[in-house]
C-alpha positions in Angstrom: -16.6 10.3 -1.7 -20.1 11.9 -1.7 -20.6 15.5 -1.9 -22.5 18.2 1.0 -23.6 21.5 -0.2 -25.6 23.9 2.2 -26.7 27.3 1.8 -28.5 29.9 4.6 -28.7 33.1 3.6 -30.1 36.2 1.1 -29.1 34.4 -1.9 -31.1 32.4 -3.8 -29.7 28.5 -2.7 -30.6 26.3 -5.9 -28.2 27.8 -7.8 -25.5 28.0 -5.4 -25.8 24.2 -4.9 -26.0 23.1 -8.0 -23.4 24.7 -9.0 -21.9 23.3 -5.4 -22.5 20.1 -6.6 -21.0 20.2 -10.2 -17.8 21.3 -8.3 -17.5 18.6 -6.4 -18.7 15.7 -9.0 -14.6 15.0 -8.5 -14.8 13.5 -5.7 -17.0 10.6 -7.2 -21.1 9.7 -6.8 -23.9 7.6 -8.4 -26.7 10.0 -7.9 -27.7 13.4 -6.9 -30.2 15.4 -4.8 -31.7 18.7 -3.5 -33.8 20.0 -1.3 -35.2 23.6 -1.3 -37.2 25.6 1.5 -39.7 28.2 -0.2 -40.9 29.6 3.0 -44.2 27.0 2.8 -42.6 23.5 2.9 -39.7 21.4 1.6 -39.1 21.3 -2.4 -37.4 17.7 -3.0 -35.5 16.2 -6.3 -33.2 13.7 -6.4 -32.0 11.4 -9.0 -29.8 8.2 -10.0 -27.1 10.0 -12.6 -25.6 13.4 -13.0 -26.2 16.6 -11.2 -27.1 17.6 -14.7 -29.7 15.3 -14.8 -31.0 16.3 -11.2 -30.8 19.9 -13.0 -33.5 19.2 -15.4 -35.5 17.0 -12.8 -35.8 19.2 -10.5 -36.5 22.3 -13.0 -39.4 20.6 -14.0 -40.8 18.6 -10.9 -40.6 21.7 -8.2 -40.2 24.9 -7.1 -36.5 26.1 -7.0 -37.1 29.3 -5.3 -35.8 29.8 -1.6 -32.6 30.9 0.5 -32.3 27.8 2.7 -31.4 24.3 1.0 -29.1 21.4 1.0 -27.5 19.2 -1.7 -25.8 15.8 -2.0 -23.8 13.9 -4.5 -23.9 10.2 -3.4 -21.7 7.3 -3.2 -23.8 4.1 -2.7 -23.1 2.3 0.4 -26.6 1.2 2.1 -28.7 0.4 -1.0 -28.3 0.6 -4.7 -28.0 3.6 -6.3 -31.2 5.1 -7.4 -33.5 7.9 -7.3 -34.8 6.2 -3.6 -32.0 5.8 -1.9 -30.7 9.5 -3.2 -30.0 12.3 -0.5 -31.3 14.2 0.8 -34.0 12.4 3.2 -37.4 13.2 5.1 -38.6 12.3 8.3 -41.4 10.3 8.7 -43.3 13.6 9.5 -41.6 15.9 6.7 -40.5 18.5 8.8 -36.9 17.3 9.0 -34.4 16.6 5.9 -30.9 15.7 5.9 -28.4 15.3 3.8 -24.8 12.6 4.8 -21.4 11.6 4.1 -20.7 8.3 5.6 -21.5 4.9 7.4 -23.8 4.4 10.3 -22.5 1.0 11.3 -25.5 0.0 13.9 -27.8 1.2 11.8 -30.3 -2.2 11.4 -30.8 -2.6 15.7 -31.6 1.3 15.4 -33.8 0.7 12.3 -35.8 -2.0 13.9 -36.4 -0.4 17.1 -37.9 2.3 15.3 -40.0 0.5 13.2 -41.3 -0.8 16.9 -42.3 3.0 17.4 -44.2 3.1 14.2 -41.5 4.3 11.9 -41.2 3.4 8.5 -38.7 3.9 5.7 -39.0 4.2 1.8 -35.5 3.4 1.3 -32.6 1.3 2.1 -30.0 3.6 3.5 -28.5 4.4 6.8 -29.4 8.5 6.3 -33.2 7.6 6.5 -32.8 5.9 9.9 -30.6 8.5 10.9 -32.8 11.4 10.5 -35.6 9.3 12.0 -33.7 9.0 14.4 -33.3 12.7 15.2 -37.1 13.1 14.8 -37.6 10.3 17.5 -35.1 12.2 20.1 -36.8 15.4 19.4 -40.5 14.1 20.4 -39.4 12.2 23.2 -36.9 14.5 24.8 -38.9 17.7 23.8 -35.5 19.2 22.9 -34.6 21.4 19.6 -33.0 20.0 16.6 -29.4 21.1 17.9 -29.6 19.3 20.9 -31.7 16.4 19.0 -28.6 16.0 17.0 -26.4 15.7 19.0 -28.1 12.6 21.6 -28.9 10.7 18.6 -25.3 11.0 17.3 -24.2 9.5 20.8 -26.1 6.6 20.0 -24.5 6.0 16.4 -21.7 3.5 15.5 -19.5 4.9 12.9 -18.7 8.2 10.6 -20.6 10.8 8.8 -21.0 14.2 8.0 -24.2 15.5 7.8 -26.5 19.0 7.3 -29.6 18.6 8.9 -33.0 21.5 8.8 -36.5 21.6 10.0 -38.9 23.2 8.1 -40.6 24.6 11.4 -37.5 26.6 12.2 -36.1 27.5 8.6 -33.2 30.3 10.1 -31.3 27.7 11.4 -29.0 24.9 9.9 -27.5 22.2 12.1 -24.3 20.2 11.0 -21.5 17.5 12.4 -18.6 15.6 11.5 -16.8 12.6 12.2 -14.9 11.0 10.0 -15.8 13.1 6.7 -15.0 16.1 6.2 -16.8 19.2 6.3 -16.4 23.2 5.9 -18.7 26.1 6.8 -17.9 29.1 4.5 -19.2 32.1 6.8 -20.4 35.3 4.3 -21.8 38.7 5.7 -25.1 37.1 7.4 -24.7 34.0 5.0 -23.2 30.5 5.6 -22.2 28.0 3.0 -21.9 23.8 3.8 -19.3 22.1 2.3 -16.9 19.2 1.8 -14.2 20.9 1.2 -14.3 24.9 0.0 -14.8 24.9 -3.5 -18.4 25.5 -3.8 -18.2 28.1 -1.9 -15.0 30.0 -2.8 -16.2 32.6 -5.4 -18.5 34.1 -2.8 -16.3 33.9 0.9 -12.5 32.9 1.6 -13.5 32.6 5.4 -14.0 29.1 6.5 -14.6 26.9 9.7 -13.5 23.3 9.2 -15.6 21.7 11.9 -13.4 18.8 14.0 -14.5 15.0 14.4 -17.0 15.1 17.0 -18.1 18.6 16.7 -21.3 20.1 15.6 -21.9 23.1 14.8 -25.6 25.4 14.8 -25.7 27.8 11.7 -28.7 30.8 12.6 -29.2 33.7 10.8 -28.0 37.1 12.5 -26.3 34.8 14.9 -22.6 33.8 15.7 -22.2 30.2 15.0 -22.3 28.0 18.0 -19.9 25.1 17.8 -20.0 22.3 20.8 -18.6 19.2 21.6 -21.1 16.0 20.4 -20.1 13.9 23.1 -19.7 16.3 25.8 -21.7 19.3 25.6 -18.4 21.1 26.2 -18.0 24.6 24.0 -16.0 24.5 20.8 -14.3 27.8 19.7 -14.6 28.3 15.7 -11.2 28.8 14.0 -11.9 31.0 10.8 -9.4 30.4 8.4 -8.6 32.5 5.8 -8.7 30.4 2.2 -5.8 30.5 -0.7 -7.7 28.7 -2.9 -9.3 31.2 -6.2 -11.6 30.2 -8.3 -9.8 30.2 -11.4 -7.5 27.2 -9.8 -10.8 25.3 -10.3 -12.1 26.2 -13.4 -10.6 24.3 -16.8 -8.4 27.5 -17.9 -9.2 26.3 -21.6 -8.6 22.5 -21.1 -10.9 19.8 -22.2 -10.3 17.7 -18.8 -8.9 18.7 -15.4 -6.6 15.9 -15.7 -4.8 17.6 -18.8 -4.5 21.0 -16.6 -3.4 19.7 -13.6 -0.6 17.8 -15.4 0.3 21.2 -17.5 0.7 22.8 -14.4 3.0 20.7 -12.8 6.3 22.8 -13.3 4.4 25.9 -12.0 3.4 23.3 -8.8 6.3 22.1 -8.3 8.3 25.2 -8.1 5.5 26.5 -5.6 6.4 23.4 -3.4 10.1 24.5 -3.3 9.0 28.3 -3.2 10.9 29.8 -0.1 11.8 26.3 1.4 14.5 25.9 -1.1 17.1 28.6 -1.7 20.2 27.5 -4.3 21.4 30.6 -3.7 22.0 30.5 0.1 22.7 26.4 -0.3 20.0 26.1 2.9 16.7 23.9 2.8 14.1 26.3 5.8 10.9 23.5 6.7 9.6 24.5 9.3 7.7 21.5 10.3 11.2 20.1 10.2 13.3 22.5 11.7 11.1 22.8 14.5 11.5 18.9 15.1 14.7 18.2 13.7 15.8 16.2 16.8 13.1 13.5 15.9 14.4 12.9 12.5 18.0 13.0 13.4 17.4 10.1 16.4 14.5 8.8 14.3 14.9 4.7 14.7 13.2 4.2 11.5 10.5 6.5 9.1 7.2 4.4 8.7 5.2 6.0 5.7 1.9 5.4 5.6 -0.2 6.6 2.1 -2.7 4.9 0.0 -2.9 4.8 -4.0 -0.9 7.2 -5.6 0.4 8.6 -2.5 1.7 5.0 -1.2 4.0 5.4 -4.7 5.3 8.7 -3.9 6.0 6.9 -0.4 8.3 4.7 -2.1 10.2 7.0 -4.4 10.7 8.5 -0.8 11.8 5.0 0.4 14.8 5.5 -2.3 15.6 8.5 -1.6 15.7 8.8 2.2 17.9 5.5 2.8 20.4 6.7 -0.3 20.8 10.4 0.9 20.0 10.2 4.6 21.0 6.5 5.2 18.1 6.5 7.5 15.6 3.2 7.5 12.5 3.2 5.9 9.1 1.3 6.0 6.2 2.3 3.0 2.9 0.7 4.6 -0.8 1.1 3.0 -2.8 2.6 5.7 -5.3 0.0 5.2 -3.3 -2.6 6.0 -1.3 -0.7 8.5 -4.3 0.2 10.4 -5.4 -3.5 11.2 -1.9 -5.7 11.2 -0.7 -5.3 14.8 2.2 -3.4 13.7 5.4 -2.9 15.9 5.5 0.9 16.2 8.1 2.6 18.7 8.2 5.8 20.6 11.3 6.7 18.2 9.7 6.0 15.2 8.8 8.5 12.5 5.6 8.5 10.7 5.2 10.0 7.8 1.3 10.7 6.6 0.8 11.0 3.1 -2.2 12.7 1.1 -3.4 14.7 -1.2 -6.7 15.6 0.4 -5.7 15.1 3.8 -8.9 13.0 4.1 -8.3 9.5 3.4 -10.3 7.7 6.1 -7.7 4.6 6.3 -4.2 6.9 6.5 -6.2 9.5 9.2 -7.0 5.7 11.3 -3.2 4.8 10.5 -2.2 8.1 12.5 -4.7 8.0 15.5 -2.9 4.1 15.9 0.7 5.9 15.9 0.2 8.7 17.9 -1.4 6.3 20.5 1.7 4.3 20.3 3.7 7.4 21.0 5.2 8.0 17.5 6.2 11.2 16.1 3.7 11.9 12.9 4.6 13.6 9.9 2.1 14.7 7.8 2.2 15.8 4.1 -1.0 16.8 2.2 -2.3 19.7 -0.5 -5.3 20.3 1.1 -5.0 23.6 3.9 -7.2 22.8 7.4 -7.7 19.3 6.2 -8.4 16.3 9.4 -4.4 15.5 8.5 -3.1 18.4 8.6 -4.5 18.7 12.2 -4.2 15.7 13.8 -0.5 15.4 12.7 1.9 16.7 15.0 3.8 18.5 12.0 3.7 18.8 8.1 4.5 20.1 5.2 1.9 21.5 2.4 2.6 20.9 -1.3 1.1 23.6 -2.4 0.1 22.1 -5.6 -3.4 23.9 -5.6 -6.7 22.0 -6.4 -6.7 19.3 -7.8 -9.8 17.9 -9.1 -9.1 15.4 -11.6 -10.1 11.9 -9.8 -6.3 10.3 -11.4 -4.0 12.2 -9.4 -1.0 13.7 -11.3 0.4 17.0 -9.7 0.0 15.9 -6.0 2.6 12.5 -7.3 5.1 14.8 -8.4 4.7 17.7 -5.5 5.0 14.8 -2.9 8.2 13.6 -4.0 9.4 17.4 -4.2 8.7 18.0 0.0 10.0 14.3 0.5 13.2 15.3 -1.6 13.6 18.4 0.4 13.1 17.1 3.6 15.4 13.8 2.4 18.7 15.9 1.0 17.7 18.4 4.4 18.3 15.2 6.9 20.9 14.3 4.8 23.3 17.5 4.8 22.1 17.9 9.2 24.0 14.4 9.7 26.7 14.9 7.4 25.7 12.3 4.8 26.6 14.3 1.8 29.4 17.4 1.8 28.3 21.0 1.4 29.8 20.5 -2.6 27.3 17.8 -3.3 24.0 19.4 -1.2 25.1 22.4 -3.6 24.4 20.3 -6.3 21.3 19.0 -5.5 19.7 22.1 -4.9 20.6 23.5 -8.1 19.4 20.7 -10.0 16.1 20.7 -8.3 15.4 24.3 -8.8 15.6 23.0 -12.8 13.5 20.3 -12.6 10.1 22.6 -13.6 11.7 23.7 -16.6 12.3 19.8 -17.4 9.0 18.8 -16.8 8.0 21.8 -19.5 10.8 20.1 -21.8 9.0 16.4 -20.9 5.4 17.7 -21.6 6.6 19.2 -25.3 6.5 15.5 -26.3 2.3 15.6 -25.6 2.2 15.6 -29.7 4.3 12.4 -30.5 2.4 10.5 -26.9 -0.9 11.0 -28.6 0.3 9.1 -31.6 1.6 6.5 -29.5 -1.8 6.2 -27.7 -3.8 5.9 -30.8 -1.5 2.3 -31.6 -2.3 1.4 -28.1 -5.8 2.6 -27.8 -7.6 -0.4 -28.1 -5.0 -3.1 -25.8 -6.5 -4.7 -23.2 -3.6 -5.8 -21.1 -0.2 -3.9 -20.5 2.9 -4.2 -18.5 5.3 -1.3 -17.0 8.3 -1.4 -16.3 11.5 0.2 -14.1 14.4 -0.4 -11.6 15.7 1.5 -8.9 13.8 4.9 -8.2 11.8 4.4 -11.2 9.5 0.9 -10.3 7.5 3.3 -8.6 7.0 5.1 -11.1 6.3 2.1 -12.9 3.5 1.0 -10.4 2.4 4.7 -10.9 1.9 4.1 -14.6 0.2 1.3 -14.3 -2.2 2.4 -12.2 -3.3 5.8 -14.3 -4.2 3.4 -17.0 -6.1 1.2 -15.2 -8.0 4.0 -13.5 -9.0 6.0 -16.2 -9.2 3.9 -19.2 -10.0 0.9 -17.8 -7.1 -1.3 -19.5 -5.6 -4.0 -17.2 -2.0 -2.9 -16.1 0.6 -4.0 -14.1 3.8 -2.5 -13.2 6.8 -4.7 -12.1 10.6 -4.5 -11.1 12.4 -5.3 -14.2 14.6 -8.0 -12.5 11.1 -9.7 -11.8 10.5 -10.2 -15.2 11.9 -13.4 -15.2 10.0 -14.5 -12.4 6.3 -14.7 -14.0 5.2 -11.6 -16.1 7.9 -12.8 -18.7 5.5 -15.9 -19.5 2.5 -13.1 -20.8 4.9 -11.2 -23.3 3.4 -12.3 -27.2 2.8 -9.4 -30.2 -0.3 -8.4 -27.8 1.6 -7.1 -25.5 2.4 -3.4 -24.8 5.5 -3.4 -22.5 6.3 0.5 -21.2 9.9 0.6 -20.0 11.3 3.3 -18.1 15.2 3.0 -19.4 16.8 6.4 -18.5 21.0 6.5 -18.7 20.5 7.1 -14.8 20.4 3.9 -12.7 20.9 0.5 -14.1 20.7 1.1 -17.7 22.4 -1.8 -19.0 20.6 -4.2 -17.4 17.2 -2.3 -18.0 18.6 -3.1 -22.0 18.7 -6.7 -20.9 15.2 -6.7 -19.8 14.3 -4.8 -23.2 16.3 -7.3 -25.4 14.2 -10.0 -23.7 11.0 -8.6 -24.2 12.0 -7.8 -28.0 13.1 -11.7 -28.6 9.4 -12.7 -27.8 7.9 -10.2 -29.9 6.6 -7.9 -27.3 5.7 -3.8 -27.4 8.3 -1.6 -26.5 7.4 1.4 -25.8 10.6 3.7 -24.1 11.0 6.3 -21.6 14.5 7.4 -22.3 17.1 10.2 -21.4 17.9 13.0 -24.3 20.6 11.4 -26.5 19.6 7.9 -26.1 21.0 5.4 -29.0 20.9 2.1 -28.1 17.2 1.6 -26.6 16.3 3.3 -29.7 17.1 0.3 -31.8 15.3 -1.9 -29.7 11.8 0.2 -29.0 9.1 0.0 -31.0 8.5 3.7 -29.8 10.7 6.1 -27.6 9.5 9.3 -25.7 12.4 11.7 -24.1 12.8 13.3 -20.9 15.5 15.7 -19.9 18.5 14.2 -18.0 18.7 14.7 -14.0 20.2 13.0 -11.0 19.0 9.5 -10.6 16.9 10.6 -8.0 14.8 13.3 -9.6 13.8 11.6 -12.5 10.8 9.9 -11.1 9.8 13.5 -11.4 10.6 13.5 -15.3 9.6 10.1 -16.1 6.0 10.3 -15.0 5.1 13.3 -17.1 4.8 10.9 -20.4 3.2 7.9 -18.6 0.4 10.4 -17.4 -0.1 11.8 -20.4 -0.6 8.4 -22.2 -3.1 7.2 -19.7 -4.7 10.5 -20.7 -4.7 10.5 -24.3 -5.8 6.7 -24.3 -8.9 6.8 -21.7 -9.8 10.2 -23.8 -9.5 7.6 -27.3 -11.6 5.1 -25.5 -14.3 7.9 -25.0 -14.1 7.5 -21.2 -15.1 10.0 -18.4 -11.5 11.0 -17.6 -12.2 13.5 -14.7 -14.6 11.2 -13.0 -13.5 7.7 -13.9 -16.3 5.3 -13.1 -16.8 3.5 -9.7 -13.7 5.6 -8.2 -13.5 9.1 -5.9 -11.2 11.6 -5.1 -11.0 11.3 -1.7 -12.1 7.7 -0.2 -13.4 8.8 3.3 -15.0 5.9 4.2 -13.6 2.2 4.4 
């Protein structure tokens, strides 16, 4: 949610944002804005709409020309979006501009005691009271910015990341965290503000990801001093070196991220395997597990906590864990995790899963465990992100960037790590033989040259779409490891084409969704040979009696759900286990081809972010 871009440097910084900006429009915003020093004053433009509409505004209302600046994409929380209430904001003297990522909870009581001071605000947001705020501190502690920053940040209630300037000291950039991410890309005598790396990545793969609570000064010719916000104590910066290049986020000749990033799941998924699965040597090597293997093994139960489409890779995980492993499992949404009381034991496993490593409600969902004295177990895509440090172990999937807001290749390169680590547990307490773990292994080293078999049906799924194009409710369908998956579905609709879905249990059908089936209705069924077939017929034959859709997801070979569907896509056969990893591949694609039908914004689906980092 919301997007920071900074520049300090030799380089022009418009063009740097801008294109900052456009980079991270995935991540979901209402409006844009920049602001440029010229080495006189502060040039401002900021906008309700698209960064390319701030492009053209700003091209024609003020001077781009500069090496210091800042940018925002915003998510409207305090105040409607419009051009007012865009980032960045002024001061009530001009001299300070800052751009945030966030919530300033006590933001009114500070508001109204500086409107006591003589303060007054153009807009409705939080950020204006903020940077007030900092102004206020600096006049009446005589103290510079850094130091401003960091006392008024002591007397804020909630999160934020923000980038913060003075035009009276234009060398220097001052920036903080808590609760949203942020990165500094560090260049030969040249620093880059981020969310995350992308808009930077073409000109440094060096990067400081700044801790909650930490702040961090940016000066030309200077090291960057990092400190402690509610200590003064000195903070060490960690440069990391970045994996990320910047053909991973271009299009690569696709017309929508979304359509890449689900042509590249076999190449993800093998890299989520690559050298932690070896068929060869039969042997599964985690390290994040091997180097904790007694607290799986004498785990009491695995809580997974995820949100979205994570929470339904946490429940293909549920499947597998208690069939392989036999060990007991709980799939909780963070959000309700974080705020239910729950019952958590020092001999409990969490498992933390997302793609970004951001997610504001699954990082809370961890602080609550670890204070409770559980082990926690994170997975995520995203290298240095707040989960992967505040976890006391993990696994990466590897699945690259992933900027499409519908997530598709982080679904299928979770369950891959929860798979390994699953069939690892189970062969360590003797829950399958070494003939059987064999097996497995071999079958999911084939899995990426299934999902290329699943995605040559692209051609007949776009004809499907076009019947379905124009529905405005739909129901999916599966049993077993595949109502998930069915959940999964369901949701990739709903998100990017904005069709009401629902995905059910079969078995439930009887119990309510049965009553909506007419001609109207699209019914997608997930009916592969593995895991309750016959009765998944059952289901069909019911919803075929009352005139409903069918449309099939079926194993190679399939005969008899033939007859019965109205349409049938194939996926390869597999073990019962893996084919959540095969029967996703068409549903994605049809959520796809039908939002791109319905002339939708399939990358950037309204009203929705990639990474939602505030509650």
């Amino acid at each position: 949610m919301c997007g920071i871009v900074g520049y300090i440097g030799h380089r022009d910084a418009y063009p740097i944002i801008i294109k900052g900006l456009q980079r991270l429009e995935y991540r979901g915003y209402d409006s844009a804005g920049v602001a440029i020093y010229d080495g006189k004053g502060i040039n401002l433009a900021k906008t309700k709409g698209k960064v390319e509409d701030l492009k053209k505004k700003s091209k024609e209302t003020i001077s781009v020309e500069g090496n210091l600046g800042i940018g925002h994409t915003r998510w409207a929380t305090h105040g409607v979006p419009n051009d007012v209430n865009s980032h960045p904001h002024y001061s009530n003297s001009g001299d300070l501009v800052i751009i945030h990522n966030g919530i300033i909870e006590n933001y009114e009581s500070i508001k109204k005691e500086l409107i006591k001071r003589g303060y007054t605000f153009h807009s409705d947001t939080d950020t204006e009271v903020l940077v007030n705020l900092i102004e206020e501190v600096q006049k009446t502690e005589n103290v510079k910015l850094g130091k401003a920053v960091q006392i008024a940040l002591n007397q804020v209630v909630g999160a934020y990341a923000i980038a913060v300037f003075d035009k009276k000291k234009p060398d220097e950039l001052v920036v903080a965290k808590l609760g949203s991410p942020l990165a500094i890309g560090v260049g030969e005598n040249e620093f880059f503000i981020a969310s995350d790396a992308s808009p930077f990545i073409e000109f440094t793969n060096n990067a400081i990801y700044l801790e909650d609570e930490e702040m961090a000064i940016v000066r030309l010719g200077k090291e960057i001093k990092l400190r402690k916000i509610k200590d003064d104590s000195v903070a060490y910066p960690n440069i990391l070196e970045l994996q990320m290049n910047i053909e991973e986020i271009e299009k690569g000749g696709y017309d929508h991220f979304m359509l890449k990033e689900i042509y590249e799941q076999p190449r993800a998924i093998k890299d989520t395997y690559r050298g932690r699965l070896r068929a060869d040597l039969g042997v599964i090597k985690m390290a994040g597990i091997d180097d904790h293997l007694d607290k799986f093994l004498n785990a009491n139960r695995i809580i997974i906590v995820a949100c979205g489409t994570s929470w339904h890779a946490g429940l293909v995980a549920e499947y597998i864990f208690e069939d392989l492993a036999r060990i007991p499992v709980e799939v909780e949404y963070a959000s309700e995790f974080r705020y239910r009381n729950p019952v958590i034991h020092k001999d409990d496993v969490i498992i933390a899963i997302s793609q970004s490593g951001e997610t504001a409600d699954t990082l809370a969902a961890i602080k609550l465990a670890k204070e409770n004295g559980a082990f926690v177990f994170g997975v995520c895509n995203v290298v240095g992100s707040s989960i992967s440090r505040e976890t006391h172990a993990g696994a990466y999937t590897h699945a690259g960037p992933e900027i499409g807001v519908a997530s598709t290749k982080a679904f299928t390169t979770q369950i891959t790590v929860l798979t390994l680590i699953a069939l690892k547990l189970a062969k360590e307490k003797g829950k399958i033989n070494d003939s059987e773990f064999a097996e497995y292994l071999e079958e999911l080293e084939s899995v990426p040259g299934k999902v290329e078999k699943a995605l040559e049906s692209n051609p007949l799924i776009e004809i499907i779409s076009e019947v379905y194009k124009d529905s405005t409710n739909c129901l999916y369908l599966g049993r077993g490891y595949n109502f998930p998956v069915a959940l999964e579905g369901a949701l990739k609709l709903k998100e990017i084409s904005y069709i009401h879905a629902e995905g059910y249990p079969a078995a439930e059908m009887k119990h309510g969704p049965i009553a909506l089936i007419d001609e109207q209705m699209p019914v997608f069924v997930i009916a592969t040979k593995k895991g309750h077939y016959e009765k998944v017929v059952s289901n069909i034959q019911e919803i075929k009696s009352r005139k409903g859709k069918i449309i099939a997801i079926v194993t190679e070979g399939d005969v008899q759900v033939k007859e019965l569907a109205d349409h049938v896509i194939e996926v390869p056969e597999t073990f019962e286990s893996l084919t959540p990893l095969l029967t996703t591949i068409p549903l994605q694609l049809l959520s796809y081809h039908i939002a791109v039908m319905r002339e939708c914004n399939v990358d950037q689906p309204r009203n929705l972010a990639k990474s939602v980092t505030v509650e």
